[in-house]
C-alpha positions as CSV (number, residue, x, y, z in Angstrom):
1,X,55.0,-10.0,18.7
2,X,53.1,-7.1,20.4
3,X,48.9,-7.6,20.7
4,X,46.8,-5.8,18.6
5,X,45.4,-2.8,20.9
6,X,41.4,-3.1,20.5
7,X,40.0,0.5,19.7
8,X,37.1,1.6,22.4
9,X,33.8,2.3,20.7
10,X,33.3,5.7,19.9
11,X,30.4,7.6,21.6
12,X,28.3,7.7,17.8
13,X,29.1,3.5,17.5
14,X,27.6,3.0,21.0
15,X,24.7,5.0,20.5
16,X,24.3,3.1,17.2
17,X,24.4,-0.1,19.0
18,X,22.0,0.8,22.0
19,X,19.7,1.9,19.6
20,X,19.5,-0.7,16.7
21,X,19.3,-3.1,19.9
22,X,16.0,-1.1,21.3
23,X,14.2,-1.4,17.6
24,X,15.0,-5.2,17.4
25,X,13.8,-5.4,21.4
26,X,10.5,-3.2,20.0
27,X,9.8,-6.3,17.5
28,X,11.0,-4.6,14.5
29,X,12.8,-7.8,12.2
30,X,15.6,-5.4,10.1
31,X,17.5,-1.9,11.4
32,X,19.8,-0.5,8.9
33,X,21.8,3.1,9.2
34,X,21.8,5.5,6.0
35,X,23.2,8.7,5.4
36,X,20.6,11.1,5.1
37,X,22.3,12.6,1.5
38,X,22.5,9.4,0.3
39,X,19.3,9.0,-2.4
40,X,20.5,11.5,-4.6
41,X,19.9,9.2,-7.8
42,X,16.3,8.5,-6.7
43,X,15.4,12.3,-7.1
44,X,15.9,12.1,-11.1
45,X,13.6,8.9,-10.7
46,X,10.8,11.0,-8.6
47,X,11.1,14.0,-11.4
48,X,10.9,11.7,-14.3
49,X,7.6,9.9,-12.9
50,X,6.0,13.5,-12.1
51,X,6.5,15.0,-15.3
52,X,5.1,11.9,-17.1
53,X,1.9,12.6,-14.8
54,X,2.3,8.7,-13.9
55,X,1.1,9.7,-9.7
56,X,-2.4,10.3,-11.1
57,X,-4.6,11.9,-8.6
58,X,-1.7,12.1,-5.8
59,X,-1.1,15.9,-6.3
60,X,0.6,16.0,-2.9
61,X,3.7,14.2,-4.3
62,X,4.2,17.0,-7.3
63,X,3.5,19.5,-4.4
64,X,6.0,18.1,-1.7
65,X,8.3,17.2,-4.9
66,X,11.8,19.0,-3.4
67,X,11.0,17.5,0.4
68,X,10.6,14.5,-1.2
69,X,13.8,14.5,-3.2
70,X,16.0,15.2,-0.1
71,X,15.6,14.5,3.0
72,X,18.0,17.6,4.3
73,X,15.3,19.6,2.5
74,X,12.5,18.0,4.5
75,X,14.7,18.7,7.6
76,X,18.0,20.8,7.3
77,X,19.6,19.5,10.5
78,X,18.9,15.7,9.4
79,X,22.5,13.8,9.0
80,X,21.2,10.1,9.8
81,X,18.1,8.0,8.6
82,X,17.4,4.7,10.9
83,X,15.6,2.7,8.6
84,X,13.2,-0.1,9.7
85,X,11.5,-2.9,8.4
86,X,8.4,-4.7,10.2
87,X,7.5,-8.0,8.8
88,X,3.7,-8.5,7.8
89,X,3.9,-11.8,6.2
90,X,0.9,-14.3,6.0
91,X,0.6,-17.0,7.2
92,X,1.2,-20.7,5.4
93,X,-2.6,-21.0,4.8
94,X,-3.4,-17.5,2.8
95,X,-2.5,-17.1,-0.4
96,X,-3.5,-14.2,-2.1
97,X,-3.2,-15.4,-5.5
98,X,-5.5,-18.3,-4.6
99,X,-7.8,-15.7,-2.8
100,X,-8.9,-14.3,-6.5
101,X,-10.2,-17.8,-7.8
102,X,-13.6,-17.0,-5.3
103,X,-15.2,-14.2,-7.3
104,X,-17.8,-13.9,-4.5
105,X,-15.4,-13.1,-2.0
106,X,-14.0,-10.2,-1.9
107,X,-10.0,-10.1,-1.8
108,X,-8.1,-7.6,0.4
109,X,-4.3,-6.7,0.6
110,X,-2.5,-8.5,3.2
111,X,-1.2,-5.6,4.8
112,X,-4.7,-4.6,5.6
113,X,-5.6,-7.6,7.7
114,X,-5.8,-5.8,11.1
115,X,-4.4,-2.9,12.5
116,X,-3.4,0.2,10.3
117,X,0.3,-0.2,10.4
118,X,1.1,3.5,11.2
119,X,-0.7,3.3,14.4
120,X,1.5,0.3,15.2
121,X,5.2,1.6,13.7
122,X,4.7,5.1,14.4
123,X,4.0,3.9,18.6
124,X,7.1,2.1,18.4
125,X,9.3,4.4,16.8
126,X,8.6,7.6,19.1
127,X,9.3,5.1,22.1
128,X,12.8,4.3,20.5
129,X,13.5,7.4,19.4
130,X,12.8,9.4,22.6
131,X,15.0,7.1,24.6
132,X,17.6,7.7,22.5
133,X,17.3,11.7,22.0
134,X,17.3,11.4,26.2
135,X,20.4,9.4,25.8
136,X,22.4,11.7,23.8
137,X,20.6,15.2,23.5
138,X,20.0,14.9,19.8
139,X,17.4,15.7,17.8
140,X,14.8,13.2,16.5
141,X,12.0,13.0,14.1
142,X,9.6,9.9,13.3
143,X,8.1,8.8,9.9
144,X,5.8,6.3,8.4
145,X,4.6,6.7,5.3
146,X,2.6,10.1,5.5
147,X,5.9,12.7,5.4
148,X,7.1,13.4,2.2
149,X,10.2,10.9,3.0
150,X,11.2,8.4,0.2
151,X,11.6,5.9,2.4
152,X,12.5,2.7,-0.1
153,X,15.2,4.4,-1.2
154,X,16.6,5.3,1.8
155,X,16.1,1.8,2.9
156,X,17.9,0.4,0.2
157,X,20.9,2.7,0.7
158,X,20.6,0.9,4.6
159,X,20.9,-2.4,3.7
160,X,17.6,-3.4,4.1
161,X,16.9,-4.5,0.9
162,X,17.0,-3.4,-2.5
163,X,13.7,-1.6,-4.9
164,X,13.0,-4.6,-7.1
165,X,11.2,-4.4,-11.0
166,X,8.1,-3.7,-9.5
167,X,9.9,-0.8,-7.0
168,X,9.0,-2.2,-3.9
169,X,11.5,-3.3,-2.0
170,X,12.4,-6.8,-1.6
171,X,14.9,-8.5,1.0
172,X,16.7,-11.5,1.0
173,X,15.4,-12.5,4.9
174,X,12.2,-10.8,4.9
175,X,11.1,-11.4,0.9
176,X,8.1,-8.9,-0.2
177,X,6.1,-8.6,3.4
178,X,7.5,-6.2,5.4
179,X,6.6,-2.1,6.3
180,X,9.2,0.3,6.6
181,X,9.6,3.6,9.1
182,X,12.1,5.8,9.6
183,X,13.9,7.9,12.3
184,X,15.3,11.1,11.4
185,X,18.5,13.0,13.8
186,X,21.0,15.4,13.8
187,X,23.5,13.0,15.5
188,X,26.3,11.2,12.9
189,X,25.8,7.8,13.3
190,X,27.7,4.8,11.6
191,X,26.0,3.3,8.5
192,X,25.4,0.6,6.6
193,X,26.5,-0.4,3.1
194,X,24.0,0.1,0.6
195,X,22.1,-3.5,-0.6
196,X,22.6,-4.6,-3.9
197,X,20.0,-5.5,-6.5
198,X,19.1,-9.5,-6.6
199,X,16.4,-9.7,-9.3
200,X,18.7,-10.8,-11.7
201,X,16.8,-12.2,-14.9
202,X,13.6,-12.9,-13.6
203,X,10.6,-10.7,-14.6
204,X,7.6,-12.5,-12.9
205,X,6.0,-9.2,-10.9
206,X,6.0,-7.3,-14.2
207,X,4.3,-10.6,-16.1
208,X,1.8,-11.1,-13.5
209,X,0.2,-7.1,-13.2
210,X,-3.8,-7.5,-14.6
211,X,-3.5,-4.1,-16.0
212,X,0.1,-3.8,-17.3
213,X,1.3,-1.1,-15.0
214,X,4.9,-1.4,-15.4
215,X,5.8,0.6,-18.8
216,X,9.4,-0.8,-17.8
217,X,11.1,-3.0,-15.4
218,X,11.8,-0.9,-11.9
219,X,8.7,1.7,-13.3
220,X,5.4,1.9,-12.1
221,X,2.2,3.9,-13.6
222,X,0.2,4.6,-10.7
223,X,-2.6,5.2,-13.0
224,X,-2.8,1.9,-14.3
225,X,-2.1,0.0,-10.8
226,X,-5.0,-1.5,-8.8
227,X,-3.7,-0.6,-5.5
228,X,-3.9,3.0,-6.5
229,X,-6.9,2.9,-8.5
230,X,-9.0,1.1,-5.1
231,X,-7.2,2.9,-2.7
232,X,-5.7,6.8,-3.9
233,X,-8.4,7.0,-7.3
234,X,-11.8,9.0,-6.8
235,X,-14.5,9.0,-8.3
236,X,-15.5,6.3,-11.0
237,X,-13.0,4.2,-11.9
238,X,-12.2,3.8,-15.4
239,X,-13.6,1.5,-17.8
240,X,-10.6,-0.7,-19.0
241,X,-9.4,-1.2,-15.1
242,X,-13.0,-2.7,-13.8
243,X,-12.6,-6.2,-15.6
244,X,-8.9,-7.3,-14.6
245,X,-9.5,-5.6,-11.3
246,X,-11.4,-9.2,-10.1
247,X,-12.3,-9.1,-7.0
248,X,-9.7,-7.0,-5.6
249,X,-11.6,-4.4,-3.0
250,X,-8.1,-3.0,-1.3
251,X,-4.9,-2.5,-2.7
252,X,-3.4,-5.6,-4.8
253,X,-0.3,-8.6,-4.0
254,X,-0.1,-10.2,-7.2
255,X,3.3,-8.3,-8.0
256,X,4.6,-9.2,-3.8
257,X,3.2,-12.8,-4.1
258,X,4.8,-14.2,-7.3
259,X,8.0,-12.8,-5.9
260,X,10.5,-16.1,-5.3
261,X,12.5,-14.2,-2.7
262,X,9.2,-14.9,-0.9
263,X,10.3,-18.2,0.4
264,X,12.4,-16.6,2.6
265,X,9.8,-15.0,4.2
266,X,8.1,-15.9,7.4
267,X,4.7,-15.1,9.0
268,X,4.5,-11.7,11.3
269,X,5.7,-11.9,14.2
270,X,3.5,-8.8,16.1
271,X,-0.3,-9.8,16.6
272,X,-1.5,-6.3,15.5
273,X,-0.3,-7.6,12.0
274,X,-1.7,-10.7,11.6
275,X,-4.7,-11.4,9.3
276,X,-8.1,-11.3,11.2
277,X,-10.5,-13.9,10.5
278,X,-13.1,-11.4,8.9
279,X,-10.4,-9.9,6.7
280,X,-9.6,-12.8,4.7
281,X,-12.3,-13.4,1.7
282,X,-15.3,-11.6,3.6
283,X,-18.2,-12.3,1.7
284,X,-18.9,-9.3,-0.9
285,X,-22.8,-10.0,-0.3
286,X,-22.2,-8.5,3.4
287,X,-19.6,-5.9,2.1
288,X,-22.2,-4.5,-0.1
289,X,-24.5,-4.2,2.8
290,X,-22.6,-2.1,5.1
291,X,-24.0,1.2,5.4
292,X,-21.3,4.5,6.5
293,X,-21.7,4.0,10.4
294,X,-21.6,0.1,10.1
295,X,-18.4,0.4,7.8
296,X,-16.7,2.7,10.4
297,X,-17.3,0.1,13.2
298,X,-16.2,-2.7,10.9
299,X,-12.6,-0.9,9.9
300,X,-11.9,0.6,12.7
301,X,-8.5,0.7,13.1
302,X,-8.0,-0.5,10.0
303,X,-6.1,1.1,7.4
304,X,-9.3,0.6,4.7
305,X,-11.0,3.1,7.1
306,X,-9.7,6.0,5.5
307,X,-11.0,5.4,2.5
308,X,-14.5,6.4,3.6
309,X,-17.2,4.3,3.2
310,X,-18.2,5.7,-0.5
311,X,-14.7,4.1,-2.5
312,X,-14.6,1.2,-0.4
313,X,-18.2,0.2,-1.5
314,X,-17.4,1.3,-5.3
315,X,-15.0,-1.3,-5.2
316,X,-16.9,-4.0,-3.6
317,X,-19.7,-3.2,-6.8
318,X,-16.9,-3.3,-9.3
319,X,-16.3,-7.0,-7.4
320,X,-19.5,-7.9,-7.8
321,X,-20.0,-7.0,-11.5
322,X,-17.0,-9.4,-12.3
323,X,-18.1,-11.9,-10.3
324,X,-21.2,-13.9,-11.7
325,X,-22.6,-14.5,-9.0
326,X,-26.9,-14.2,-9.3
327,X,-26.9,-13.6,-5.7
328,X,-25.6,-10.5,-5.9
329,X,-28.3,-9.1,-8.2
330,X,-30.4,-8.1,-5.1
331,X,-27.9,-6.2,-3.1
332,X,-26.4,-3.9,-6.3
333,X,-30.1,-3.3,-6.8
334,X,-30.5,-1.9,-3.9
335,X,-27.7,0.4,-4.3
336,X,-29.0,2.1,-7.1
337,X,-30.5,4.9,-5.1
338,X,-27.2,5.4,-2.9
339,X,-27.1,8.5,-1.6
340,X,-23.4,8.6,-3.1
341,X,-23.0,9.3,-6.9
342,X,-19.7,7.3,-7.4
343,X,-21.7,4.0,-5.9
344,X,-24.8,4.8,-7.6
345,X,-23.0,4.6,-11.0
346,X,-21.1,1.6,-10.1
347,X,-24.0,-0.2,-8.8
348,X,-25.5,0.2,-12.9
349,X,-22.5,-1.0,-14.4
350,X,-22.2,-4.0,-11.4
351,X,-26.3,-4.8,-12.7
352,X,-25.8,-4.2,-16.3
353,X,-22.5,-6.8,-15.8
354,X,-24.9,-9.8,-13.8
355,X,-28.3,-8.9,-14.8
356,X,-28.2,-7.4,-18.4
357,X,-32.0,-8.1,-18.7
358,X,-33.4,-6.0,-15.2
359,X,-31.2,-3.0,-16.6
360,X,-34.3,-1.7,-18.9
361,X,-36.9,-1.3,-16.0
362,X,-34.2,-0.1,-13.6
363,X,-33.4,3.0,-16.2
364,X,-37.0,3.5,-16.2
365,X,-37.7,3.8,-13.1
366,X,-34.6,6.5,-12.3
367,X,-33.1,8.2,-15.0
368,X,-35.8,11.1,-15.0
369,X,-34.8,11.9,-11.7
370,X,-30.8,11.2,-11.3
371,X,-29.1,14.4,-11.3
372,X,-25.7,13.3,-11.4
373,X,-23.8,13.3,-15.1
374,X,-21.4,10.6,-14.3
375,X,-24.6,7.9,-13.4
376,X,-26.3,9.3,-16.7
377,X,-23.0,8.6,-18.6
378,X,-22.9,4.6,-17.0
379,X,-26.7,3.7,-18.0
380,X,-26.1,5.8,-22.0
381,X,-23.1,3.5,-22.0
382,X,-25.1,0.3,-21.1
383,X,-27.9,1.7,-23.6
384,X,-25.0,2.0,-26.1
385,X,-23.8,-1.7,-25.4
386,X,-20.5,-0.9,-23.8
């Protein structure tokens, strides 16, 4: 009986292979090849959350609405999306849902423990991606995050995972923890079968959320969502959202931690992911105190930088008004007469939350003078008993 003749590798497969095998060598943990027409369904998701007005302040997604939708619109010549995922997960001894039982401490997302993960990806990506357009002669582009690219979609239709109830995606090697980046050619690769949903009955990210912001499974209001509210949100943030938010100061795991595809997952592997010491439960007492040029020194390089200096401190008040603590009486005090509105007014409802009784003589002493509307509108609402 004749042998089976064994097929060469075309010239697409091998530059699939040489270049999935660079990303892994680059210390990325999943590569997975997707058409770049392949997300047609999440389109009719991406208009239905836009005209419910559910992306809040983020008017760049309604504006970049048709790039978003398609990634041949975003690039014409684009054929294939490399999908990656980098693997933030922390370590045995954090756990964020423990992290909100020390109201004095401030709690931070894990994924802003140390360096901004663009910085880190984006690095990474260009130096795979320009080997490989040198390889072949084709055309490239890099992503993370920032282009109008919907990237978890994309990455589901890779294989890397699939967009659980709370729409991030979730693997069954990686769990919640892991980043995602893209590469962008002109050059028809091989792909990957798409990954199939694994949630199955369970509903535990949707039961978790402090401030209910899944009107359905596999739907998120952006409004309602802490990360978006400490993070994207400017300006005051609303009144029914400063009590559940806790202590949260940056972004929020509860939904990723309470996921039980978690115990697959597996501390980072790169050290510019891994939590620093000063990231985890930082004191809110020496939060508070940071003034704009200490704040830039202390998150430099990290992604809570780009906040500014103004939100990030709004947060840390918010903190400290749910947190009970008398020793934080003197520093909101003292940022009653911040030179920025949005922490001025946080700082009176943070004081009228842990020191109900100094709130009189504090009026007194600036309402004749404060010329903003907003901080007027916080102490009539403390007057009013609200």
């Amino acid at each position: 009986m004749p042998h089976a003749v064994r097929q060469r590798p075309t010239d697409a497969e091998i530059a699939r292979d040489a270049l999935e095998r660079d990303l892994k060598t680059l210390g990325f943990d999943a590569v997975g090849f997707a058409p770049a027409d392949g997300i047609d369904r999440a389109a009719e998701g991406l208009a239905r959350f836009l005209a419910e007005g559910r992306h809040g302040m983020m008017g760049w997604m309604e504006e970049t609405r048709a790039r978003r939708a398609d990634p041949q619109t975003l690039w014409p010549a684009a054929r294939t999306a490399i999908m990656v995922a980098m693997n933030y997960g922390p370590g045995d001894d954090y756990d964020p849902l423990a992290a909100l039982d020390r109201p004095d401490r401030a709690t931070i997302s894990c994924y802003a423990h140390n360096r901004d993960y663009h910085d880190v990806i984006k690095g990474r990506l260009k130096q795979a991606a320009g080997r490989f357009a040198a390889k072949t002669g084709a055309d490239v582009k890099v992503f993370v995050d920032t282009a109008p690219l919907m990237e978890k979609p994309l990455a589901e239709r890779a294989g890397l995972g699939w967009q659980g109830k709370h729409t991030n995606l979730l693997s069954r090697e990686l769990g919640s923890w892991f980043f995602l980046g893209s590469i962008l050619t002109d050059m028809v690769l091989p792909t990957d079968a798409p990954e199939t949903d694994h949630c199955g009955s369970c509903r535990a990210c949707l039961d978790i959320c402090p401030t209910d912001a899944f009107p359905a499974p596999y739907q998120l209001d952006a409004r309602r969502c802490i990360s978006y509210l400490t993070i994207e949100h400017k300006g005051p943030i609303p009144h029914p959202f400063r009590e559940p938010i806790g202590n949260r100061i940056y972004g929020c795991d509860d939904c990723l931690a309470v996921c039980p595809w978690n115990k697959f997952a597996r501390t980072a592997r790169e050290a510019k992911l891994r939590a620093r010491d000063d990231m985890i439960s930082p004191p809110l007492a020496e939060l508070l105190d940071l003034d704009d040029a200490a704040f830039r020194v202390r998150f430099s390089g990290s992604p809570i930088k780009r906040i500014g200096r103004a939100r990030f401190v709004r947060n840390c008040l918010i903190a400290a008004g749910n947190s009970g603590a008398p020793a934080l009486i003197g520093p909101v005090e003292a940022l009653l007469d911040d030179v920025e509105p949005v922490v001025r007014g946080a700082a009176v409802w943070a004081l009228g939350r842990l020191a109900p009784d100094r709130i009189a003589d504090a009026r007194a002493a600036r309402y004749g003078r404060e010329p903003d509307i907003s901080v007027r509108e916080e102490w009539d609402r403390i007057d009013g008993g609200h």
